[in-house]
PDBQT receptor file of N, H, CA, C and O in Angstrom, charges set to zero:
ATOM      1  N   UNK A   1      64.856  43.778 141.914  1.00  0.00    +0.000 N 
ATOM      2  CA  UNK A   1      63.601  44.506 142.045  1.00  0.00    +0.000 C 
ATOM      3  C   UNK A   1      63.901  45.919 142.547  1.00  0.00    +0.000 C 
ATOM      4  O   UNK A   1      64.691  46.108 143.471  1.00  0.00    +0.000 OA
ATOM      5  N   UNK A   2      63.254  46.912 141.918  1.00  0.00    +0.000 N 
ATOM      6  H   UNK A   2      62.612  46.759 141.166  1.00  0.00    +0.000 HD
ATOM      7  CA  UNK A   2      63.593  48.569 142.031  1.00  0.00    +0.000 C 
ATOM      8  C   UNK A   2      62.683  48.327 143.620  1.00  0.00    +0.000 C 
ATOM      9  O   UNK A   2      62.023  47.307 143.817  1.00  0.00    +0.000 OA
ATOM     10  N   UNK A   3      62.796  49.380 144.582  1.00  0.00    +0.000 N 
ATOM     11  H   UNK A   3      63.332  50.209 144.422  1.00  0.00    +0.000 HD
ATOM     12  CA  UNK A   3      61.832  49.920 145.626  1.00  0.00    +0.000 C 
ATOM     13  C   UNK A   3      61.580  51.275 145.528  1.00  0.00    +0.000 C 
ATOM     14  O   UNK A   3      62.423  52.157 145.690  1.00  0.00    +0.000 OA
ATOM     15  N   UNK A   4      60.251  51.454 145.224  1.00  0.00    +0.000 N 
ATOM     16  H   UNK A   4      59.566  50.738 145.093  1.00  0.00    +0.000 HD
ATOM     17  CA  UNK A   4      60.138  52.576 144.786  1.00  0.00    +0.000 C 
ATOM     18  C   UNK A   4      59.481  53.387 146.140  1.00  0.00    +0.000 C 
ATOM     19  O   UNK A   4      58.440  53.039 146.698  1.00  0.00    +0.000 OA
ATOM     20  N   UNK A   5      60.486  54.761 146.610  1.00  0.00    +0.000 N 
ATOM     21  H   UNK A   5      61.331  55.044 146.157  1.00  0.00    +0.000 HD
ATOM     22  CA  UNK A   5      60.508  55.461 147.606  1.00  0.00    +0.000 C 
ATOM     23  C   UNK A   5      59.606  56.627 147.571  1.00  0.00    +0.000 C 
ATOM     24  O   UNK A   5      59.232  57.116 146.506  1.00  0.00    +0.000 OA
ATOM     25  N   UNK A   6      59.220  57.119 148.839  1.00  0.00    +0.000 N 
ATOM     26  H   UNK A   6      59.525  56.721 149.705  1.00  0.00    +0.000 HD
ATOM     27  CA  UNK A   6      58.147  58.105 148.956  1.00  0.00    +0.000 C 
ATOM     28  C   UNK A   6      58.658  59.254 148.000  1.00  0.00    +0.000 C 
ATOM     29  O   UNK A   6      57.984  59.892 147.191  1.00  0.00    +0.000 OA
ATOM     30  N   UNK A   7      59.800  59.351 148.237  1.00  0.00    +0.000 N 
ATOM     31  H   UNK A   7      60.348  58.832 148.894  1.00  0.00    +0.000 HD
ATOM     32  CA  UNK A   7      60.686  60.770 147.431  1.00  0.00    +0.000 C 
ATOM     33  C   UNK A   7      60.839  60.488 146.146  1.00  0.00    +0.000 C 
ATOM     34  O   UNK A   7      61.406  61.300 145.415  1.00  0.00    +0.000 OA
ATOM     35  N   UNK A   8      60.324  59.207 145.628  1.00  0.00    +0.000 N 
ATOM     36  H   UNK A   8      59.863  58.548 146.222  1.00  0.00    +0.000 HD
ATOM     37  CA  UNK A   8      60.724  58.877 144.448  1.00  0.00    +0.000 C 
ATOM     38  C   UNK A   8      59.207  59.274 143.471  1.00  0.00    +0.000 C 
ATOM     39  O   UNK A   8      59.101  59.760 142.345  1.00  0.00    +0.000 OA
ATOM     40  N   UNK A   9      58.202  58.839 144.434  1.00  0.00    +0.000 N 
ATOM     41  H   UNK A   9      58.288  58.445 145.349  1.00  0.00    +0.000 HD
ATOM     42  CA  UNK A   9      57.000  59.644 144.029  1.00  0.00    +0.000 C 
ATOM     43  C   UNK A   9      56.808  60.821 143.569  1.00  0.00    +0.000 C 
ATOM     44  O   UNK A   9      56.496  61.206 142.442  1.00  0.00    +0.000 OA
ATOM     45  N   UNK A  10      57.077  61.526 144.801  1.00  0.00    +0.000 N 
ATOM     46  H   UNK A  10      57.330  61.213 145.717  1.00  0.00    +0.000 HD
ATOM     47  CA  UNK A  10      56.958  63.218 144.942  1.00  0.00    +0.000 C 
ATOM     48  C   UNK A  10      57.599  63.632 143.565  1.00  0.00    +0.000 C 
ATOM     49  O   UNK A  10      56.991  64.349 142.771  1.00  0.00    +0.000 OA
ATOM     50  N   UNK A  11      58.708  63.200 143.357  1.00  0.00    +0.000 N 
ATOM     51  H   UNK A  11      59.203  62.618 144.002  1.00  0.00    +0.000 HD
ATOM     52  CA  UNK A  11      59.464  63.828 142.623  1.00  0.00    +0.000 C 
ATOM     53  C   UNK A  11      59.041  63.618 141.293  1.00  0.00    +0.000 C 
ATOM     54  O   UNK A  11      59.388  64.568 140.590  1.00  0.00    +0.000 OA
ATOM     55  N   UNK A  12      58.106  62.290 140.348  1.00  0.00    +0.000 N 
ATOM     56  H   UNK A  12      57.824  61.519 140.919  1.00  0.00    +0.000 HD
ATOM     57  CA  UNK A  12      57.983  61.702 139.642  1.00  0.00    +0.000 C 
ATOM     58  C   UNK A  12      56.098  62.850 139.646  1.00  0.00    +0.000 C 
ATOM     59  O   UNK A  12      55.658  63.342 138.607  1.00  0.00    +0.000 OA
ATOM     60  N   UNK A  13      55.401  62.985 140.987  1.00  0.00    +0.000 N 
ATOM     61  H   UNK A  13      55.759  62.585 141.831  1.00  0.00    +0.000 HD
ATOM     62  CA  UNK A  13      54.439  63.845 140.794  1.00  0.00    +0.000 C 
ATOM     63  C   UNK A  13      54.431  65.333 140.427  1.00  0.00    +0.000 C 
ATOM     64  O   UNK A  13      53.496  66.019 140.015  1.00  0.00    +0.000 OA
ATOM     65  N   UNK A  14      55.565  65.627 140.652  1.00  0.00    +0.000 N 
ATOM     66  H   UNK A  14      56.325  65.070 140.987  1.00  0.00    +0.000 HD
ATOM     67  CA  UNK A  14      56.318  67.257 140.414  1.00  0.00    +0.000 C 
ATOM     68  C   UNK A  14      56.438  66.984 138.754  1.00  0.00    +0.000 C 
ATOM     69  O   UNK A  14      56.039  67.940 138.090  1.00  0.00    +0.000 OA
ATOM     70  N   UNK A  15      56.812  66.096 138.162  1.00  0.00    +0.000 N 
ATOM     71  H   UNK A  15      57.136  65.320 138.702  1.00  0.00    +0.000 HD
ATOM     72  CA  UNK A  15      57.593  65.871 136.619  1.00  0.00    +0.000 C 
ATOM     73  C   UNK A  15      56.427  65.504 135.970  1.00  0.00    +0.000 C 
ATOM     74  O   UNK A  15      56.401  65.947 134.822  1.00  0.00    +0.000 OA
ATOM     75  N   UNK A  16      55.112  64.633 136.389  1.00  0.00    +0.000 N 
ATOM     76  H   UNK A  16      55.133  64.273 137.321  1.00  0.00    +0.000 HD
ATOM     77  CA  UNK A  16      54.189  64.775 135.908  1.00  0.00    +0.000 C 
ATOM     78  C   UNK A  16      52.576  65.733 135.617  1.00  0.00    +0.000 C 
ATOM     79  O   UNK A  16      51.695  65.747 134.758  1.00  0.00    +0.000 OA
ATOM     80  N   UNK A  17      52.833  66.339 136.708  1.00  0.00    +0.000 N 
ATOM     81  H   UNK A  17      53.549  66.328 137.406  1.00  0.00    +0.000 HD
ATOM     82  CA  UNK A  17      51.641  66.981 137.308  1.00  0.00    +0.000 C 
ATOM     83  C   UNK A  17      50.496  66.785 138.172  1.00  0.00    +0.000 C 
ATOM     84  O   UNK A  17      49.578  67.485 138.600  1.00  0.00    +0.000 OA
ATOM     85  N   UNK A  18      51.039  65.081 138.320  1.00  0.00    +0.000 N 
ATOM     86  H   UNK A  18      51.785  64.513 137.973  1.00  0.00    +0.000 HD
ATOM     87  CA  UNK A  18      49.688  64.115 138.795  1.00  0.00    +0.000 C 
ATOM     88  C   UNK A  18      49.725  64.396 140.452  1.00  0.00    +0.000 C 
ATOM     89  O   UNK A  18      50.712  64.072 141.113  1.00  0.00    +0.000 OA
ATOM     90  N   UNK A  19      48.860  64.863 140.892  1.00  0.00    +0.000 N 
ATOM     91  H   UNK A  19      48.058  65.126 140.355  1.00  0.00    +0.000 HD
ATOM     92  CA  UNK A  19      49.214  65.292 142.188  1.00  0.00    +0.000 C 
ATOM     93  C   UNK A  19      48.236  64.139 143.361  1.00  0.00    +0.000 C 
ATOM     94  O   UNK A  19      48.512  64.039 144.557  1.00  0.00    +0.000 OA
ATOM     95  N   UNK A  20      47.435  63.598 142.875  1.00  0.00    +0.000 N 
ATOM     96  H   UNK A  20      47.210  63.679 141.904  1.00  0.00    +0.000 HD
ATOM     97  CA  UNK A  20      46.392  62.199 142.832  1.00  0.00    +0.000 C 
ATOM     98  C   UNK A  20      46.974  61.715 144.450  1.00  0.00    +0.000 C 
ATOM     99  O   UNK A  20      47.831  60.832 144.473  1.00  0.00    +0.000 OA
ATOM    100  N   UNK A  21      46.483  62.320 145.800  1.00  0.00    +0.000 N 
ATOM    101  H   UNK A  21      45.787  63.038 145.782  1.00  0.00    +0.000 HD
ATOM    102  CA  UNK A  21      46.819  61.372 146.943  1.00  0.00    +0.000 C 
ATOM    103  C   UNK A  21      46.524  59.754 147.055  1.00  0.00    +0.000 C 
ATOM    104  O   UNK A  21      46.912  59.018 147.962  1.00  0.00    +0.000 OA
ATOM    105  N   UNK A  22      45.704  59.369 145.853  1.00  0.00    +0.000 N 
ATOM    106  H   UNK A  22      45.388  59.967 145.116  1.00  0.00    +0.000 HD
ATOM    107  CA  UNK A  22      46.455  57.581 145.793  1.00  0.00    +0.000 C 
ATOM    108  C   UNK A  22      47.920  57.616 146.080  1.00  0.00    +0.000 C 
ATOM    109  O   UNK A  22      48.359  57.254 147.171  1.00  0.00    +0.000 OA
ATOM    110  N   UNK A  23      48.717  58.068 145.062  1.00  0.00    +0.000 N 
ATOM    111  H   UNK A  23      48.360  58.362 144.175  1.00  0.00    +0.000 HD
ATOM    112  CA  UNK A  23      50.321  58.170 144.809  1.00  0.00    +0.000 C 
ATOM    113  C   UNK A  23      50.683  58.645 146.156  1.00  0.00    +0.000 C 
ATOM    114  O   UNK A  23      51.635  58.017 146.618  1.00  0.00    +0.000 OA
ATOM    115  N   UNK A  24      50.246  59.500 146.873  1.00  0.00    +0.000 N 
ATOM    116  H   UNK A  24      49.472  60.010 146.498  1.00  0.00    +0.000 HD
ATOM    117  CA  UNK A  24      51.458  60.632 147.535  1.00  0.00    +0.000 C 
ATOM    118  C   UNK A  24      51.088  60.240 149.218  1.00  0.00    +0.000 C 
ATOM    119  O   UNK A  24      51.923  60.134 150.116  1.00  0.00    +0.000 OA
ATOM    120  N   UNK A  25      49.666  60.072 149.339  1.00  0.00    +0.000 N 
ATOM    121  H   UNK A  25      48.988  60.159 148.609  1.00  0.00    +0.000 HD
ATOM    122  CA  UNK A  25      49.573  60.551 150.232  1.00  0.00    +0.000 C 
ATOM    123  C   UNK A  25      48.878  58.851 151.404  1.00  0.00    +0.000 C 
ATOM    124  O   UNK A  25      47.826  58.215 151.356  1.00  0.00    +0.000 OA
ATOM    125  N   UNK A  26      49.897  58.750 152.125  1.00  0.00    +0.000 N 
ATOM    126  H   UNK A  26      50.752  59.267 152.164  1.00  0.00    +0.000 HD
ATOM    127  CA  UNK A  26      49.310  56.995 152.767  1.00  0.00    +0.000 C 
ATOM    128  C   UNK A  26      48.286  56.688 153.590  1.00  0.00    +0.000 C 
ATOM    129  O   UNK A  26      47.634  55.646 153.651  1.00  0.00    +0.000 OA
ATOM    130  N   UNK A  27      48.174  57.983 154.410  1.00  0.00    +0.000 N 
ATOM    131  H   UNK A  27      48.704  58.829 154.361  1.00  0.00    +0.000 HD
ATOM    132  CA  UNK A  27      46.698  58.194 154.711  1.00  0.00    +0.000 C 
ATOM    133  C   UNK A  27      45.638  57.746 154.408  1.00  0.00    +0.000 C 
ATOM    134  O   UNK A  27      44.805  56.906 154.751  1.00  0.00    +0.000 OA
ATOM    135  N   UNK A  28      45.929  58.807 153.375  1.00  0.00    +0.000 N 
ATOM    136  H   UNK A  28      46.606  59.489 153.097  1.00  0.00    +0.000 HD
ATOM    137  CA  UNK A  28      44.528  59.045 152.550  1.00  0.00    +0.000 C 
ATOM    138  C   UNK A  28      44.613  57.245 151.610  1.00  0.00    +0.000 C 
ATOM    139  O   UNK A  28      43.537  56.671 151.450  1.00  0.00    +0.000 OA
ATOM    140  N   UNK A  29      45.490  56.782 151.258  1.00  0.00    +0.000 N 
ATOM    141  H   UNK A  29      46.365  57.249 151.388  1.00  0.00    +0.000 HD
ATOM    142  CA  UNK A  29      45.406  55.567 150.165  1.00  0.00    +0.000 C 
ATOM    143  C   UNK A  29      44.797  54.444 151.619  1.00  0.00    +0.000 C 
ATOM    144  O   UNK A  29      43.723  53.936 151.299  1.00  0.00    +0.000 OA
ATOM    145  N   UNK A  30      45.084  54.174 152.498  1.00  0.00    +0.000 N 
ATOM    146  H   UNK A  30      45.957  54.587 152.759  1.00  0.00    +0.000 HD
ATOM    147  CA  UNK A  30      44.807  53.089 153.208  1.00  0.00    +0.000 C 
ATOM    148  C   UNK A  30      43.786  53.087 153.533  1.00  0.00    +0.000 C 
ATOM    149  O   UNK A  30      43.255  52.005 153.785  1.00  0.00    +0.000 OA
ATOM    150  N   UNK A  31      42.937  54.519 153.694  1.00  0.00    +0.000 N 
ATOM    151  H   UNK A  31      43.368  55.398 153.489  1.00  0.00    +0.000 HD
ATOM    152  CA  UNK A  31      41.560  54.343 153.077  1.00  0.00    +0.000 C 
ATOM    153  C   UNK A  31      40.719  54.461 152.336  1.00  0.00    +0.000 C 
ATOM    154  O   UNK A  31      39.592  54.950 152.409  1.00  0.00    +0.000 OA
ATOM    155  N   UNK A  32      41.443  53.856 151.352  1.00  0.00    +0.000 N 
ATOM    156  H   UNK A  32      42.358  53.458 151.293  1.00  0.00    +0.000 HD
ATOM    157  CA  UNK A  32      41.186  53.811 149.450  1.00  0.00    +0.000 C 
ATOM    158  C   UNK A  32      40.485  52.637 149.117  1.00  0.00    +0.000 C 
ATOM    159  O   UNK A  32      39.685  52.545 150.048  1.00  0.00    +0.000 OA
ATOM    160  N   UNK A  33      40.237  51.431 148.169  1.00  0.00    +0.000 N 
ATOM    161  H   UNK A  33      40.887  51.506 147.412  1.00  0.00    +0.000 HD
ATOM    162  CA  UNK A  33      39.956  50.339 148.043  1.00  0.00    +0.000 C 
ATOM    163  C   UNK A  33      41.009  49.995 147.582  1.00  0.00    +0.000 C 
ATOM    164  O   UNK A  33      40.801  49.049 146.822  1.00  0.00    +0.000 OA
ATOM    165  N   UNK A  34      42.606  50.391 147.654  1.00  0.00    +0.000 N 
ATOM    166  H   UNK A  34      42.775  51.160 148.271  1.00  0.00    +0.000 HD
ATOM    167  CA  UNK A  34      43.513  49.266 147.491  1.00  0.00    +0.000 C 
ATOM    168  C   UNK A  34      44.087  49.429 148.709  1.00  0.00    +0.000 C 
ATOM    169  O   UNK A  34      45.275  49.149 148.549  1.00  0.00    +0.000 OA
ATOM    170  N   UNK A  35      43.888  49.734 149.853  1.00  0.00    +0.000 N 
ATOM    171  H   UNK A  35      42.923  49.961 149.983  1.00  0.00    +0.000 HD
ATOM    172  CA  UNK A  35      44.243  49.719 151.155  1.00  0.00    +0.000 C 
ATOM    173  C   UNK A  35      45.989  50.242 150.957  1.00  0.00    +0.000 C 
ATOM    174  O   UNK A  35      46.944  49.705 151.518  1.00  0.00    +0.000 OA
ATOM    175  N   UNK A  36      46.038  51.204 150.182  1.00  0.00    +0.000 N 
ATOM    176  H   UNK A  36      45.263  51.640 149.727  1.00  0.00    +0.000 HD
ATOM    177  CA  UNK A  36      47.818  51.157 150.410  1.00  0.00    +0.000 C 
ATOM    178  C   UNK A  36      48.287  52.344 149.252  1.00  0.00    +0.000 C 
ATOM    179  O   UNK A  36      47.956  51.957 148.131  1.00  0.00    +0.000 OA
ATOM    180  N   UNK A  37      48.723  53.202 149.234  1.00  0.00    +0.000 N 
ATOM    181  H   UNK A  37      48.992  53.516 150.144  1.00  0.00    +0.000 HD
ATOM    182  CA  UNK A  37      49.213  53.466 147.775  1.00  0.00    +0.000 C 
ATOM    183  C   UNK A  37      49.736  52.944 146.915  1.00  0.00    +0.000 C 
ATOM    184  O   UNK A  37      50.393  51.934 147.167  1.00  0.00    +0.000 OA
ATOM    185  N   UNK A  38      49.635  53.480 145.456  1.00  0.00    +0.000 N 
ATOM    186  H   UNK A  38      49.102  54.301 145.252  1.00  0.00    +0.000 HD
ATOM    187  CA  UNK A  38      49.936  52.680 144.390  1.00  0.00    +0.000 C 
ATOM    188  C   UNK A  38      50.994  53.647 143.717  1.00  0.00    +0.000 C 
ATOM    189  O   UNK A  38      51.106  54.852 143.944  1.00  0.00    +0.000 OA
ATOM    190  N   UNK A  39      51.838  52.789 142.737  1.00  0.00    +0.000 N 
ATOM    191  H   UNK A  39      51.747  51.811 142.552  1.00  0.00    +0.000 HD
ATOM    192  CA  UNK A  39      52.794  53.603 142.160  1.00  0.00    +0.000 C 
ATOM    193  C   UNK A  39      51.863  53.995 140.487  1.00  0.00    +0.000 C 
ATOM    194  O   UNK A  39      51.141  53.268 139.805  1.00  0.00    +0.000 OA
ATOM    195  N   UNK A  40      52.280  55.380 140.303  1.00  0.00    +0.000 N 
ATOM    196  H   UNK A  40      52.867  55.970 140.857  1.00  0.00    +0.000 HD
ATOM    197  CA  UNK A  40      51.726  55.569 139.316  1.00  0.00    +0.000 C 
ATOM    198  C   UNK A  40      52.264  54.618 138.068  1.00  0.00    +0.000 C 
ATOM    199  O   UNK A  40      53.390  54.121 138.039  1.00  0.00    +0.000 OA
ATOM    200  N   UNK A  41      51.140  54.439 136.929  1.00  0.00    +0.000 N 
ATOM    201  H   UNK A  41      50.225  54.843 136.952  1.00  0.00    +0.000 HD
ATOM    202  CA  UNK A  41      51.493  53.065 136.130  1.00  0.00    +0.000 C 
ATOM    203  C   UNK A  41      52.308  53.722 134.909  1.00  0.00    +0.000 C 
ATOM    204  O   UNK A  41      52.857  52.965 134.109  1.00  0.00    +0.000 OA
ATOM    205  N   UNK A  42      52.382  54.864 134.778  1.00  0.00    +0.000 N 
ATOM    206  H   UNK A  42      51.935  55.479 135.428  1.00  0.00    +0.000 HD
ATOM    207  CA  UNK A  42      53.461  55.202 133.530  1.00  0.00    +0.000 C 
ATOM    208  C   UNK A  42      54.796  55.060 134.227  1.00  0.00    +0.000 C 
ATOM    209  O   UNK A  42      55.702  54.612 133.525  1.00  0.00    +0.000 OA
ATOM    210  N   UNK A  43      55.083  55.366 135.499  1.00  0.00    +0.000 N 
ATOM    211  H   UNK A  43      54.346  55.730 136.069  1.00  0.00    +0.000 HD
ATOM    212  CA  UNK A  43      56.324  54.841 136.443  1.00  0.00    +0.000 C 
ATOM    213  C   UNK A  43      56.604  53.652 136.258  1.00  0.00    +0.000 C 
ATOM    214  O   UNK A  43      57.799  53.463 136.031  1.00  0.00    +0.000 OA
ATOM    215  N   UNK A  44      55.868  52.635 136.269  1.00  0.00    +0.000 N 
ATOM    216  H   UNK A  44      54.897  52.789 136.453  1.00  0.00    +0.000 HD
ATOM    217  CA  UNK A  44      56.098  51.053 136.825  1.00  0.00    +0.000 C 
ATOM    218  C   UNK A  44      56.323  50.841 135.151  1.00  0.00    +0.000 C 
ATOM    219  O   UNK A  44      57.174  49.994 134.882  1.00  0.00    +0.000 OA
ATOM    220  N   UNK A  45      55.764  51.406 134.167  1.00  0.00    +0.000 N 
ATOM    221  H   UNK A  45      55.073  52.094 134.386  1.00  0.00    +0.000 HD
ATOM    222  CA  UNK A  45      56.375  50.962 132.498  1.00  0.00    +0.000 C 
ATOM    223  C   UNK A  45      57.933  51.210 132.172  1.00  0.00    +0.000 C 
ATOM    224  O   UNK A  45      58.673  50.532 131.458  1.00  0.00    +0.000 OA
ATOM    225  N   UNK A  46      58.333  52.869 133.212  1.00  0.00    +0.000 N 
ATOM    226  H   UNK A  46      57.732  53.419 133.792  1.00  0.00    +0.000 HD
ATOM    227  CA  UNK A  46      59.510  53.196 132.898  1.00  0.00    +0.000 C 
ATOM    228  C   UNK A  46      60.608  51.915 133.609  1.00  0.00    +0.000 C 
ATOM    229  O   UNK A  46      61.701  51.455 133.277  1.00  0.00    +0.000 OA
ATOM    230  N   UNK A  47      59.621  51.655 134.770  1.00  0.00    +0.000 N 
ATOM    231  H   UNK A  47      58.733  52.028 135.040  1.00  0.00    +0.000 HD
ATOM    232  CA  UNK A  47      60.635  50.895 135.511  1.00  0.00    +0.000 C 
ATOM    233  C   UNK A  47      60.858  49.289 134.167  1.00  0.00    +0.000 C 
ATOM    234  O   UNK A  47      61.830  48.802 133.588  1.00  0.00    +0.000 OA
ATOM    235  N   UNK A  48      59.854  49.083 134.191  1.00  0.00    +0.000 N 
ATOM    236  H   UNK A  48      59.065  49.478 134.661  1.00  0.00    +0.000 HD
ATOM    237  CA  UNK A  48      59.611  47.729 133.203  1.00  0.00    +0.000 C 
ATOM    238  C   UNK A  48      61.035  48.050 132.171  1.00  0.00    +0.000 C 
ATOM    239  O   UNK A  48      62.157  47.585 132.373  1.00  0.00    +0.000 OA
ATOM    240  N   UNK A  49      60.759  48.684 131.386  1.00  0.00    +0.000 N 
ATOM    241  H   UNK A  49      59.848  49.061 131.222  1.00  0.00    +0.000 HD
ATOM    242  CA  UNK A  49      61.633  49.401 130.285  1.00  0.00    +0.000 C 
ATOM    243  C   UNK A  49      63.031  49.403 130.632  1.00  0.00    +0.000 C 
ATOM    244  O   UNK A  49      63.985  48.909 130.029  1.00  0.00    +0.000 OA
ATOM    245  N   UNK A  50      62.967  50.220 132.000  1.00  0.00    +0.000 N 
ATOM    246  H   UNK A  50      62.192  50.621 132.490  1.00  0.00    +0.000 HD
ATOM    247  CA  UNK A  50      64.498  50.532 132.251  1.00  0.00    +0.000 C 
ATOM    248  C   UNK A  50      65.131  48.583 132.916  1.00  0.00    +0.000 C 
ATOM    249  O   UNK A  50      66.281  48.197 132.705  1.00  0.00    +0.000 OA
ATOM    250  N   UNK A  51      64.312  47.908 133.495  1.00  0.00    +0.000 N 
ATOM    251  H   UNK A  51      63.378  48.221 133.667  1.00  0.00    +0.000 HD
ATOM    252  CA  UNK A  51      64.728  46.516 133.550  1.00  0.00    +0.000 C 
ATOM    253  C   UNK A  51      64.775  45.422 132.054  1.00  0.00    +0.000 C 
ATOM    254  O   UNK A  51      65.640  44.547 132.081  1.00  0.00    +0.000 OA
ATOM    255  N   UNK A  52      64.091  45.474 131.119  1.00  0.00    +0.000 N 
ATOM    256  H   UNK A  52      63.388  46.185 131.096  1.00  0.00    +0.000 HD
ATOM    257  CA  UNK A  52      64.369  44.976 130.175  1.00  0.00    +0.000 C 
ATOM    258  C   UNK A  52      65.523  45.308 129.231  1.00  0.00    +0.000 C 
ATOM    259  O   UNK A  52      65.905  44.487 128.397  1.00  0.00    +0.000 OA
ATOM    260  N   UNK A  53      66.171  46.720 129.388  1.00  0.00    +0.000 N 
ATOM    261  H   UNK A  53      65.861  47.387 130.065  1.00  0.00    +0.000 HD
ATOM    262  CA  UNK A  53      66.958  47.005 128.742  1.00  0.00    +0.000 C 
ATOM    263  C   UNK A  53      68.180  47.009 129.080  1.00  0.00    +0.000 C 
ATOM    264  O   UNK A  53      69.137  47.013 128.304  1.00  0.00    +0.000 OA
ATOM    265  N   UNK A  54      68.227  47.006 130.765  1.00  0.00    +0.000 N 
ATOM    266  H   UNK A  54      67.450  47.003 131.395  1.00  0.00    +0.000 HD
ATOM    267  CA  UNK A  54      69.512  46.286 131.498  1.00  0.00    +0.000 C 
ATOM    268  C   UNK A  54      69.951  45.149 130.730  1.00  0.00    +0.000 C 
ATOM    269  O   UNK A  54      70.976  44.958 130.076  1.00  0.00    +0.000 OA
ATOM    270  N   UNK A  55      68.493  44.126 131.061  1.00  0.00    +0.000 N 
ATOM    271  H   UNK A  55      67.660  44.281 131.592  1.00  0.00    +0.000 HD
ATOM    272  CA  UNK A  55      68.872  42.530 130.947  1.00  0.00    +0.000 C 
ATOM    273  C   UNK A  55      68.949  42.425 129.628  1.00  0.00    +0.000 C 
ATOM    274  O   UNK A  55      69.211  41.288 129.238  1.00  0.00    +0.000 OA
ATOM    275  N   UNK A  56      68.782  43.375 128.673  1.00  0.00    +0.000 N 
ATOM    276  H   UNK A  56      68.569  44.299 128.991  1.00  0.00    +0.000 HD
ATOM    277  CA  UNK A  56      68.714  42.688 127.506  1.00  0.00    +0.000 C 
ATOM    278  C   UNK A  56      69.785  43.185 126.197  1.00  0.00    +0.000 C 
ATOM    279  O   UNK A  56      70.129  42.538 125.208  1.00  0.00    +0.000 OA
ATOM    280  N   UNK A  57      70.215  44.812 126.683  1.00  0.00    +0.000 N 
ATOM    281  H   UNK A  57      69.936  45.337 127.487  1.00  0.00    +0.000 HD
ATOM    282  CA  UNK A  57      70.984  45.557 125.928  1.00  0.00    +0.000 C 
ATOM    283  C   UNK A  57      72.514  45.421 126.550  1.00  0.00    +0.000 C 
ATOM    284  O   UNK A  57      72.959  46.564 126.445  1.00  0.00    +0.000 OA
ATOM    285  N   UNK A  58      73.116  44.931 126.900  1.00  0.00    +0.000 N 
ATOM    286  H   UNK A  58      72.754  44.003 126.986  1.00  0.00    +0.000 HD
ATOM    287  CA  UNK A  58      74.042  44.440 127.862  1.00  0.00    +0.000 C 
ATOM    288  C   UNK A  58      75.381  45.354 126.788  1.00  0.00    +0.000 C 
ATOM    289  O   UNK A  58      75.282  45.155 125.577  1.00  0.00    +0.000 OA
ATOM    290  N   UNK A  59      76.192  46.006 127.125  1.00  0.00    +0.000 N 
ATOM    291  H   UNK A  59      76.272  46.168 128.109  1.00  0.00    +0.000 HD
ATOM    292  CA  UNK A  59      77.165  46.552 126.201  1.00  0.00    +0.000 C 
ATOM    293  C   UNK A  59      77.248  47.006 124.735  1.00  0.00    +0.000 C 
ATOM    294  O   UNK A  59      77.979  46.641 123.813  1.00  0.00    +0.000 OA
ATOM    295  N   UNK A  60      76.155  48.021 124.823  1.00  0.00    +0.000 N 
ATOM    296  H   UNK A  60      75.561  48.318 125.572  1.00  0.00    +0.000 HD
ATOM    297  CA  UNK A  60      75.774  48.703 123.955  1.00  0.00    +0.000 C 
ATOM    298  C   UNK A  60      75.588  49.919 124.578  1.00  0.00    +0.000 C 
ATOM    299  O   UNK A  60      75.181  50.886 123.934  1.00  0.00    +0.000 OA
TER     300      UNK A  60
């Protein structure tokens, strides 16, 4: 399982443009209605992607 880090955000909000304090800011998300920040969901596809292709492209 990846852990996806505060710096891993920032940096992923810089490359997208999404500047959205859900993502960035914990403050502000814990008093959100998901009580917490969330990772942005085109992130969590790359992550998906980049784990299926570990497990599945193996020496190629």
């Amino acid at each position: 399982m990846h852990k996806v880090s505060q710096r891993y955000l920032e940096i992923f909000s810089y490359t997208s443009g999404d500047f959205n304090p859900i993502h960035l800011d914990e403050d502000f998300a814990k008093n959100s209605y998901f009580n917490g920040q969330i990772v942005y969901g085109i992130y969590q596809l790359f992550l998906t992607i980049e784990f299926f292709l570990k497990k599945n492209c193996k020496n190629t």
